[in-house]
Structures are given as C-alpha cells and as structure tokens.
N, CA, C and O atoms as a MOPAC input file, in Angstrom:
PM7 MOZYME 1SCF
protein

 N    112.91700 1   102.69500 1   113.73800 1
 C    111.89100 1   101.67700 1   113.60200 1
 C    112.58400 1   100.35300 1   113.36500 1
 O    113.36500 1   100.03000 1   112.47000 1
 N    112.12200 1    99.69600 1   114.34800 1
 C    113.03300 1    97.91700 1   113.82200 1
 C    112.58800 1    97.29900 1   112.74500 1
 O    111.68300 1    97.89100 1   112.15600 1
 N    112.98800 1    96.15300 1   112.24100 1
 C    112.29200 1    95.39600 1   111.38200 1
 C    111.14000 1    94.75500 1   111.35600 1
 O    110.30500 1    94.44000 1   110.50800 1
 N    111.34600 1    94.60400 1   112.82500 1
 C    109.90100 1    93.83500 1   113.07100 1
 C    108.34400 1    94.50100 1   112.76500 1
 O    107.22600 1    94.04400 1   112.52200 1
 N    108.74600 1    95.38600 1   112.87000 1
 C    107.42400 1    96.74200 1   112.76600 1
 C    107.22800 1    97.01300 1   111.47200 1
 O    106.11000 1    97.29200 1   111.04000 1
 N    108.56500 1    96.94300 1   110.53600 1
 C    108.42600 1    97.69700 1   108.93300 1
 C    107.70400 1    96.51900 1   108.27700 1
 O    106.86200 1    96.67300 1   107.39200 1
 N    108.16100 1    95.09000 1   108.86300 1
 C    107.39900 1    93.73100 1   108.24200 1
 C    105.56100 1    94.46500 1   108.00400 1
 O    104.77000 1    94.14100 1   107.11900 1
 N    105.39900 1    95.22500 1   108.83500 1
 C    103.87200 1    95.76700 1   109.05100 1
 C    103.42900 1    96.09600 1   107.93200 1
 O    102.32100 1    95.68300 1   107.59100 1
 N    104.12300 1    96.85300 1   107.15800 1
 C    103.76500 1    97.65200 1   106.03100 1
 C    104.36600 1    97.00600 1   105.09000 1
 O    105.39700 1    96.34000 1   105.18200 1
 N    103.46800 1    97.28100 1   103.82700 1
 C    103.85400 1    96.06900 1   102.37600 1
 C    102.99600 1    97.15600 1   101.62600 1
 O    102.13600 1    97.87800 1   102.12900 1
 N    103.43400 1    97.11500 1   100.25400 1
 C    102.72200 1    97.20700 1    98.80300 1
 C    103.03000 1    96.03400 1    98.14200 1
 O    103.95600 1    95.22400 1    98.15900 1
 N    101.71900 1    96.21500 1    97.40700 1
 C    101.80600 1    95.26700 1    96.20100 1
 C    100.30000 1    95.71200 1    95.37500 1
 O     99.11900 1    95.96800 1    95.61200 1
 N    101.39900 1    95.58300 1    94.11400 1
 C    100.42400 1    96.51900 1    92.82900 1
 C     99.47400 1    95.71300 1    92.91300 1
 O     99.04100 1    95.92000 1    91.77900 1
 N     98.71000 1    94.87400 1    93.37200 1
 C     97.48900 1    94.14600 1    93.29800 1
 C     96.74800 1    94.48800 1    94.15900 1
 O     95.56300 1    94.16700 1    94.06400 1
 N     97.26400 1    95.34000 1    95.41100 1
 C     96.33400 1    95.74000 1    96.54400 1
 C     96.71900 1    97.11500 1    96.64800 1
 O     97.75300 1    97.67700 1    97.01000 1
 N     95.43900 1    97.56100 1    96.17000 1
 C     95.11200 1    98.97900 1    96.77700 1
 C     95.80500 1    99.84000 1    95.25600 1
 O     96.09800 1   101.02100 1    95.44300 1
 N     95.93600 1    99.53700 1    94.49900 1
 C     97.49600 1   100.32200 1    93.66500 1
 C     98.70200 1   100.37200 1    93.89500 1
 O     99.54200 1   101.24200 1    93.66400 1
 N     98.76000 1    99.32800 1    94.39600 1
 C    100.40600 1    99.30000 1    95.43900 1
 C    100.31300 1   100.70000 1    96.85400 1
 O    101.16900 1   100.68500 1    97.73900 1
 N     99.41600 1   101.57300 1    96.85100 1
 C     99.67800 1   101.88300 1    98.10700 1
 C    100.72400 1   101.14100 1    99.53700 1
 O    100.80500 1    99.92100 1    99.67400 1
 N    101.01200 1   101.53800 1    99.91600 1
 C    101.40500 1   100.89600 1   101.39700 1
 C    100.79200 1   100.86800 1   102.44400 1
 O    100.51000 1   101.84800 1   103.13200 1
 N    100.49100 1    99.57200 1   102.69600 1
 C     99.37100 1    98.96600 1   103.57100 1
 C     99.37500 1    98.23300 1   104.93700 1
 O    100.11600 1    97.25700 1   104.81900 1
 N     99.07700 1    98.27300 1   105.64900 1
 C     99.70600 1    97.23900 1   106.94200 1
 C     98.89600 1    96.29000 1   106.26400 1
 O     97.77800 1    96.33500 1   105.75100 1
 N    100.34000 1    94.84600 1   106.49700 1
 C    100.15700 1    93.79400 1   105.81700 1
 C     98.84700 1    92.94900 1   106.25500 1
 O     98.33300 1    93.11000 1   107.36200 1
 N     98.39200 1    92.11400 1   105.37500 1
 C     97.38000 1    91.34200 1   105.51700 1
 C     95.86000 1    92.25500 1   105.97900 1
 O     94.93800 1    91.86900 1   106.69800 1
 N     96.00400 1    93.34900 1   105.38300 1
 C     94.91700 1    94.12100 1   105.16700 1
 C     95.18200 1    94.84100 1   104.18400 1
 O     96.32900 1    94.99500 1   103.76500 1
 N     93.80700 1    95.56100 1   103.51700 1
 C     93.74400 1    96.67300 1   102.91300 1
 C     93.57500 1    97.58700 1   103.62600 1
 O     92.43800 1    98.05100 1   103.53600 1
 N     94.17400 1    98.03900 1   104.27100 1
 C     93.88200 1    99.41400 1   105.14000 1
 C     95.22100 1    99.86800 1   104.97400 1
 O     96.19200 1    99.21000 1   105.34700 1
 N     95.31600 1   101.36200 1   104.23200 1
 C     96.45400 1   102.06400 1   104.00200 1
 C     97.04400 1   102.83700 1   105.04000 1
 O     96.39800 1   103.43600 1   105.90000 1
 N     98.52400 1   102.81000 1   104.92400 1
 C     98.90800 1   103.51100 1   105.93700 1
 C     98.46100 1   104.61900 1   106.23100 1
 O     98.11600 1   105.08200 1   107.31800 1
 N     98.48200 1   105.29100 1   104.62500 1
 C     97.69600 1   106.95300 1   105.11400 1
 C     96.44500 1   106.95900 1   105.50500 1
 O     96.14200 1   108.05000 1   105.98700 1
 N     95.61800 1   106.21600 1   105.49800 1
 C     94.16700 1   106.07100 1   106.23000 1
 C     94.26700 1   105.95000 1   107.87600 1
 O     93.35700 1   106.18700 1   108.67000 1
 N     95.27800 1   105.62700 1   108.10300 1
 C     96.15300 1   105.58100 1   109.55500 1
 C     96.84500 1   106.78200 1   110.01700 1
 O     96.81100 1   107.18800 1   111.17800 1
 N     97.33000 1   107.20500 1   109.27300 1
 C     97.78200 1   108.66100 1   108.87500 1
 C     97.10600 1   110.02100 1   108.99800 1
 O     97.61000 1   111.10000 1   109.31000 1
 N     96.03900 1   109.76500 1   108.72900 1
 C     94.75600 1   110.47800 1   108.36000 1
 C     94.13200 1   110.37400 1   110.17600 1
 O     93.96400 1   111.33200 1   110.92900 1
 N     93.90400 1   108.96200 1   110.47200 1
 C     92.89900 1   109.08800 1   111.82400 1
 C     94.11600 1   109.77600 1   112.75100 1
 O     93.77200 1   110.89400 1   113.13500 1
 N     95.02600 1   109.51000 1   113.06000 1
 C     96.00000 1   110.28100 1   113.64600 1
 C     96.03800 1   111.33100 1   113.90800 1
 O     96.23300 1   111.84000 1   115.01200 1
 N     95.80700 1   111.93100 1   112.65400 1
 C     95.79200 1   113.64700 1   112.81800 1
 C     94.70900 1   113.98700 1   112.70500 1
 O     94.66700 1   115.13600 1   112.26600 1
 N     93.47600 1   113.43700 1   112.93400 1
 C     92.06600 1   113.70600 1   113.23400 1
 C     92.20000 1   113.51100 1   114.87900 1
 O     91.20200 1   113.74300 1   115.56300 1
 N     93.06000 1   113.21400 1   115.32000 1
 C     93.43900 1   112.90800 1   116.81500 1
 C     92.75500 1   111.91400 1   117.94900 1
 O     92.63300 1   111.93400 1   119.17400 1
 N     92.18100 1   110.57200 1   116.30100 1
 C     92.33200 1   109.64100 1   116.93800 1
 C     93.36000 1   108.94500 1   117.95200 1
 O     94.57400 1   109.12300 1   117.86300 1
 N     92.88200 1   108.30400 1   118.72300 1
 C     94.50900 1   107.28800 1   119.32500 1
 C     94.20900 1   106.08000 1   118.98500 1
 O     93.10300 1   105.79600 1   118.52600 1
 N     95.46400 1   104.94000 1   119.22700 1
 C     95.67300 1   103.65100 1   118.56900 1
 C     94.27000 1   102.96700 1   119.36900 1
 O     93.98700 1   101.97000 1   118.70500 1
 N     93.54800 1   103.06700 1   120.21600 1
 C     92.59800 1   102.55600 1   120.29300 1
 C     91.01800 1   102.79100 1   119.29200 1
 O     90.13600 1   102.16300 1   118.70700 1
 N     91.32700 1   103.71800 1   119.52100 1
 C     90.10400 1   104.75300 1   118.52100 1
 C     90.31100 1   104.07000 1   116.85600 1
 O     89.30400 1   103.92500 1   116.16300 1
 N     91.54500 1   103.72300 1   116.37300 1
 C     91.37300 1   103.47800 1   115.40400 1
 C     91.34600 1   101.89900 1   114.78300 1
 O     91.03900 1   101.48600 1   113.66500 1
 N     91.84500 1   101.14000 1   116.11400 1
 C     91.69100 1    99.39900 1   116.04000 1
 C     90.28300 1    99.49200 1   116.32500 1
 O     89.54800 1    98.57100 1   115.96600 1
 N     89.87000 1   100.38600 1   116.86300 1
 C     88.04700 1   100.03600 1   116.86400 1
 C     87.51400 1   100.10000 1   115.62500 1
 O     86.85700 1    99.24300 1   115.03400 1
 N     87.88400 1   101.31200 1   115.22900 1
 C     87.30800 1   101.51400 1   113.93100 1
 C     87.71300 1   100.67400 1   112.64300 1
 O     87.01100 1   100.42000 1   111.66400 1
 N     89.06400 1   100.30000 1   112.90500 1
 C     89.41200 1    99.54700 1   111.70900 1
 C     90.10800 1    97.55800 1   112.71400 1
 O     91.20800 1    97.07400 1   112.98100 1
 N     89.03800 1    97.24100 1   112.84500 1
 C     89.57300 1    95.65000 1   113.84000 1
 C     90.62400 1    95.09900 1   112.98700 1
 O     91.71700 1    95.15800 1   113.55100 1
 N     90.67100 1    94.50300 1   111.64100 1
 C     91.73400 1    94.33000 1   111.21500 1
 C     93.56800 1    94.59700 1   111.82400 1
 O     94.53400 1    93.83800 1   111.75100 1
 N     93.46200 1    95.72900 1   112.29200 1
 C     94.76600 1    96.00500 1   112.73400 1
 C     94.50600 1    95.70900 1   114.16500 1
 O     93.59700 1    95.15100 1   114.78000 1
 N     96.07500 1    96.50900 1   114.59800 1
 C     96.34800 1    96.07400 1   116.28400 1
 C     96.93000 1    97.56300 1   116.36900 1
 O     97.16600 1    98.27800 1   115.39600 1
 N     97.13700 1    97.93200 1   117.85900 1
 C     97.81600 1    98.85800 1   118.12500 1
 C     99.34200 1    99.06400 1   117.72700 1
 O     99.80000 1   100.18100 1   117.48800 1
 N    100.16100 1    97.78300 1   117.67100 1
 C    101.50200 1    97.58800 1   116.54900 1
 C    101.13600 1    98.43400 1   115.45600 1
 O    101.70900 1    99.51200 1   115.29200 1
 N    100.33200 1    98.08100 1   114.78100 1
 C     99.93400 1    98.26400 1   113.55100 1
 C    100.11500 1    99.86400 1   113.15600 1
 O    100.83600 1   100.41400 1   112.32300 1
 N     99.29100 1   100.30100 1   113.97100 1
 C     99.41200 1   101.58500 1   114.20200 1
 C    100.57200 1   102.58700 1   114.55200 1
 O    100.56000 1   103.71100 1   114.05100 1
 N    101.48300 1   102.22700 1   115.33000 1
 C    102.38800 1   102.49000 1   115.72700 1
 C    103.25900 1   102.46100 1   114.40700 1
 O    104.06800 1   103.37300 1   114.23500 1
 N    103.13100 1   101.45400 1   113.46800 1
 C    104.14900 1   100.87500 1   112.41400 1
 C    104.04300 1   102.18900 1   111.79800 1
 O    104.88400 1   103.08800 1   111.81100 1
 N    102.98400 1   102.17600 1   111.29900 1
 C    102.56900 1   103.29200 1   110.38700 1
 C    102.63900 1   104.66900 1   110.69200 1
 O    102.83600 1   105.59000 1   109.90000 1
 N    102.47500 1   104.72200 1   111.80300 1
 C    103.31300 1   106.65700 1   112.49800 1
 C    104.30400 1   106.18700 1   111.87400 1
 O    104.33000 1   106.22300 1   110.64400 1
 N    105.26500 1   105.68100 1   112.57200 1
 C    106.78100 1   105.27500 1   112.69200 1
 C    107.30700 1   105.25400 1   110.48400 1
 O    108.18900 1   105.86500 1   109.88000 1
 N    106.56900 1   104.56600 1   110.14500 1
 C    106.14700 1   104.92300 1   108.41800 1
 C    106.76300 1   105.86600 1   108.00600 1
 O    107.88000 1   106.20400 1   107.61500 1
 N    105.51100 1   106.31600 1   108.22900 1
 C    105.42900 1   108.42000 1   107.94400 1
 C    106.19700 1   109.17900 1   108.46000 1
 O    106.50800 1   110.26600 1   107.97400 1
 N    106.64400 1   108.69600 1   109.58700 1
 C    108.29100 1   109.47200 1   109.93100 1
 C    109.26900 1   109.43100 1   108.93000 1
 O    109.70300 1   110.42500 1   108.34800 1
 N    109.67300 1   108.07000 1   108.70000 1
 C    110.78700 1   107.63800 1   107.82500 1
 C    110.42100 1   108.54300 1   106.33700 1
 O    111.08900 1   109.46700 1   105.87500 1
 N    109.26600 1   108.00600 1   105.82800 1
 C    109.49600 1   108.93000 1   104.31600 1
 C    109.50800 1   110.34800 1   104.43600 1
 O    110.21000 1   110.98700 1   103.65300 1
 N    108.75500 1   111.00200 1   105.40300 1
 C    109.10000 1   112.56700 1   105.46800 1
 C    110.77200 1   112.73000 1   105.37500 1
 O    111.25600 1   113.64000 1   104.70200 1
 N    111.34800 1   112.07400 1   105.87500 1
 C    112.74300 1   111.94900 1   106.42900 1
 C    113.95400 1   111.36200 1   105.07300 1
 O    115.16900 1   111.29900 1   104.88200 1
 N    112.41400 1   110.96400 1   104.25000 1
 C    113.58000 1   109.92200 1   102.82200 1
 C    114.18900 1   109.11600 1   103.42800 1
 O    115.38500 1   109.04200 1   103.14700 1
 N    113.71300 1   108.29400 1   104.36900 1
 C    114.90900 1   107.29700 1   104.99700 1
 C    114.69500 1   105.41300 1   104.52000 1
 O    115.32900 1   104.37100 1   104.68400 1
 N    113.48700 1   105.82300 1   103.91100 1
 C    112.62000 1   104.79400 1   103.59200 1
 C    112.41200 1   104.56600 1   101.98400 1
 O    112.17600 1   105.59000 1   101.34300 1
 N    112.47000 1   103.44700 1   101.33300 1
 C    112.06500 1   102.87300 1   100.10500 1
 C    111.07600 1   102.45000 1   100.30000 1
 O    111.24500 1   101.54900 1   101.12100 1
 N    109.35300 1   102.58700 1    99.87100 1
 C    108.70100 1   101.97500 1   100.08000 1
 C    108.58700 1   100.18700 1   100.00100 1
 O    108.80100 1    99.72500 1    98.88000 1
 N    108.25800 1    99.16200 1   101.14000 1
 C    109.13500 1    98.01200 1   100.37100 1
 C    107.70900 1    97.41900 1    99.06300 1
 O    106.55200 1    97.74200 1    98.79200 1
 N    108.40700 1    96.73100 1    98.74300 1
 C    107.83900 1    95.64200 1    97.21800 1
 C    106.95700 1    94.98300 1    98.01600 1
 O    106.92100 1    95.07900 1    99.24300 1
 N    106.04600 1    94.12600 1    97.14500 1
 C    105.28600 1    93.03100 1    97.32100 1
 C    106.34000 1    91.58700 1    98.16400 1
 O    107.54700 1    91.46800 1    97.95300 1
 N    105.82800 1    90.98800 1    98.75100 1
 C    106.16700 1    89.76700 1    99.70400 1
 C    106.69100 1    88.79100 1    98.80200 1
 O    107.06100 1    87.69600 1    99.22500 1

C-alpha cells in the first residue's frame, strides 16, 4: 500500500474513539470492512456511504490487509 492511500485512514481520540477512519469522515474502516464481506463492491458502498470514493475503499481493504499481517501501527491523529 503506498502512502498516498494510508494518508486515507486516520484516528483521532475525538472521532469515533479513535477508531480508524477514512479521513475527513466518520466512517470506519471496519464499517468498510464489514460491507466488503457482505459482498458489497466499491460502488455499492460509495453509494451507500457518498462521503467516500472508491480510493477510499480500496485504502481500507488494503488497511485490513496490513494489520492482519502486523505490518501496520495504526497512525495518530493529523
């Protein structure tokens, strides 16, 4: 996953509980996570959630790869 994509995802203890969120929303990755394996696709779920983009989506698979993997620190607030 490049950088450009991880910029996607942010916590910060003020949003959500610090969950990890694609940035400039409250919409959690695992809520992304979740439509995924309900076998939404990245369209199905920018409909449902407009806030994001298909990036967005992608970020957040790409996410959930990395921590299954421990490859990832969740990052800090901005």
């Amino acid at each position: 996953m490049n950088s450009d994509r991880l910029r996607l995802i942010t916590t910060d203890p003020a949003v959500l509980s610090g969950q990890a969120v694609i940035a400039g929303t409250r919409v959690p990755v695992s809520v992304v996570l979740d439509c995924l394996a309900a076998g939404m696709g990245p369209a199905q779920i920018v409909e449902e959630y407009p806030t994001l983009t298909s990036e967005a989506v992608q970020a957040a698979a790409a996410y959930g790869g990395l921590l299954i993997r421990e490859e990832l620190v969740p990052p800090g607030p901005e």
